[in-house]
C-alpha positions in Angstrom: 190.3 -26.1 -58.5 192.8 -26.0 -55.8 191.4 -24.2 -52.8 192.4 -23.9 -48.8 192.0 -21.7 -46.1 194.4 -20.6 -43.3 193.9 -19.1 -40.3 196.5 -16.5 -38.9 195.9 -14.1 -35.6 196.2 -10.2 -36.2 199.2 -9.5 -34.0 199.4 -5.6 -32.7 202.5 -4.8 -34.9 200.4 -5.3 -38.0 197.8 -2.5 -36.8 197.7 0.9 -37.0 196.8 4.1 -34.7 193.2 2.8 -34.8 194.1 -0.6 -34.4 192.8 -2.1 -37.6 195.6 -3.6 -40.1 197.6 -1.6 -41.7 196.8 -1.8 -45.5 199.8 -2.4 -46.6 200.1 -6.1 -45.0 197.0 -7.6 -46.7 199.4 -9.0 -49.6 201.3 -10.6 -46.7 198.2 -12.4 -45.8 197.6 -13.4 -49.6 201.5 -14.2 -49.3 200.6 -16.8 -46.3 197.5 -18.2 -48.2 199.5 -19.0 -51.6 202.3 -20.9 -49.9 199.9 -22.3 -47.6 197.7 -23.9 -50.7 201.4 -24.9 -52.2 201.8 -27.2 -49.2 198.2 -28.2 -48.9 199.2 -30.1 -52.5 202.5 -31.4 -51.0 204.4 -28.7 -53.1 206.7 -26.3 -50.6 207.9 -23.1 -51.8 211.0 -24.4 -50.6 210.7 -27.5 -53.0 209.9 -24.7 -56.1 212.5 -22.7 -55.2 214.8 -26.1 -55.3 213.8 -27.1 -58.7 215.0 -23.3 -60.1 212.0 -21.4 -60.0 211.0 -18.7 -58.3 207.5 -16.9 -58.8 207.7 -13.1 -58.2 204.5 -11.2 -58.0 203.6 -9.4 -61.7 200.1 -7.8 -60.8 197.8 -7.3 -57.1 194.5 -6.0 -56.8 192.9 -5.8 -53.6 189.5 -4.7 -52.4 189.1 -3.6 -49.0 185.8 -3.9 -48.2 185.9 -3.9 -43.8 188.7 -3.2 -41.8 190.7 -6.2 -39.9 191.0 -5.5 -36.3 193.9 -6.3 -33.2 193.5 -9.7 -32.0 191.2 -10.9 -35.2 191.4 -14.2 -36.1 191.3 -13.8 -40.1 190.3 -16.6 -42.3 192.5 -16.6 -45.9 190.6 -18.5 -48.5 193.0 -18.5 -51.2 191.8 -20.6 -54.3 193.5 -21.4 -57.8 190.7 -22.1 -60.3 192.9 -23.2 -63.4 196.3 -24.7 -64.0 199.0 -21.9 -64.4 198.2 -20.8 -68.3 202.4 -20.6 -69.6 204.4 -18.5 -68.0 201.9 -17.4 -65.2 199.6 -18.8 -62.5 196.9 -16.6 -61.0 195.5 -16.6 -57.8 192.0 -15.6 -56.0 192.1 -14.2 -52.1 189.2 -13.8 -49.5 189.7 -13.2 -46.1 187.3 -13.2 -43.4 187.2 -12.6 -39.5 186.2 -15.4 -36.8 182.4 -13.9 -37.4 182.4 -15.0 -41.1 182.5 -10.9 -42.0 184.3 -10.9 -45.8 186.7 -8.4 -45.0 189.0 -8.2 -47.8 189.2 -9.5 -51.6 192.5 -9.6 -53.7 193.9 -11.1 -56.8 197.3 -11.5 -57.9 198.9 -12.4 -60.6 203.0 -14.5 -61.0 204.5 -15.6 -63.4 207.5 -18.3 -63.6 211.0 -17.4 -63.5 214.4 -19.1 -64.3 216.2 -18.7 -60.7 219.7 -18.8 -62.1 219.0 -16.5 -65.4 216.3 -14.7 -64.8 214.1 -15.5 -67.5 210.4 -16.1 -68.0 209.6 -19.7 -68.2 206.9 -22.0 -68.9 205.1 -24.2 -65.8 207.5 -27.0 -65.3 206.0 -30.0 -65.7 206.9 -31.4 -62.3 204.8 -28.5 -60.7 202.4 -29.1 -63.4 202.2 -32.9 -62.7 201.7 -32.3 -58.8 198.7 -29.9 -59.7 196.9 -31.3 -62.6 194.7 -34.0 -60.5 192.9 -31.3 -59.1 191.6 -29.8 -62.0 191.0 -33.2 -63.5 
């Protein structure tokens, strides 16, 4: 299993009225997490996107269980618990304020794409390689 947890700061932009987060930017958070356990494996999006492959979101499910507040510092635990099965690699989301409250759950789903032709692919083997030892 390939697991980390990144911190980012609730900025006032990202609130509502009410001053909790606006719903809509919890998949940015997941968005932070998943290129943050990338690099936590020495694997940049950057470097992905280099070898042809881009990974575009096919299915997101989040469960908001507490609202995130201005000024929180949120906690995103984002964990991949098996190699990416074919074409698609799934990923598991928690994210929790500085009191250790689980706020917010989420799941998503991508698959592997051709960057020049638009195709689904298989895992490349070089991502696949750089992975494997942690599930080993």
């Amino acid at each position: 299993m390939i697991q980390t947890t990144t911190t980012v700061r609730v900025r006032y932009s990202e609130t509502d009225q009410m001053g909790y987060v606006y719903y809509g930017n919890y998949p940015q958070y997941f968005e932070v997490g998943r290129v943050e356990l990338f690099r936590s494996v020495g694997l940049s999006y950057r470097e992905i996107e280099d070898f042809g492959v881009m990974l575009p979101v096919s299915d997101l499910n989040i469960k908001y269980l507490k609202p995130a507040k201005y000024d929180d510092e949120l906690f995103i635990t984002t964990s991949v618990k098996k190699l990416p099965d074919g074409v698609r690699i799934f990923f598991e989301y928690e994210i929790k304020n500085q009191d250790g409250i689980l706020l917010t759950t989420g799941a998503a789903t991508l698959y592997f794409m051709d960057k020049v032709s638009g195709k689904v692919i298989r895992c490349p083997e070089r991502i696949l390689a750089i992975m494997r030892p942690y599930f080993e």
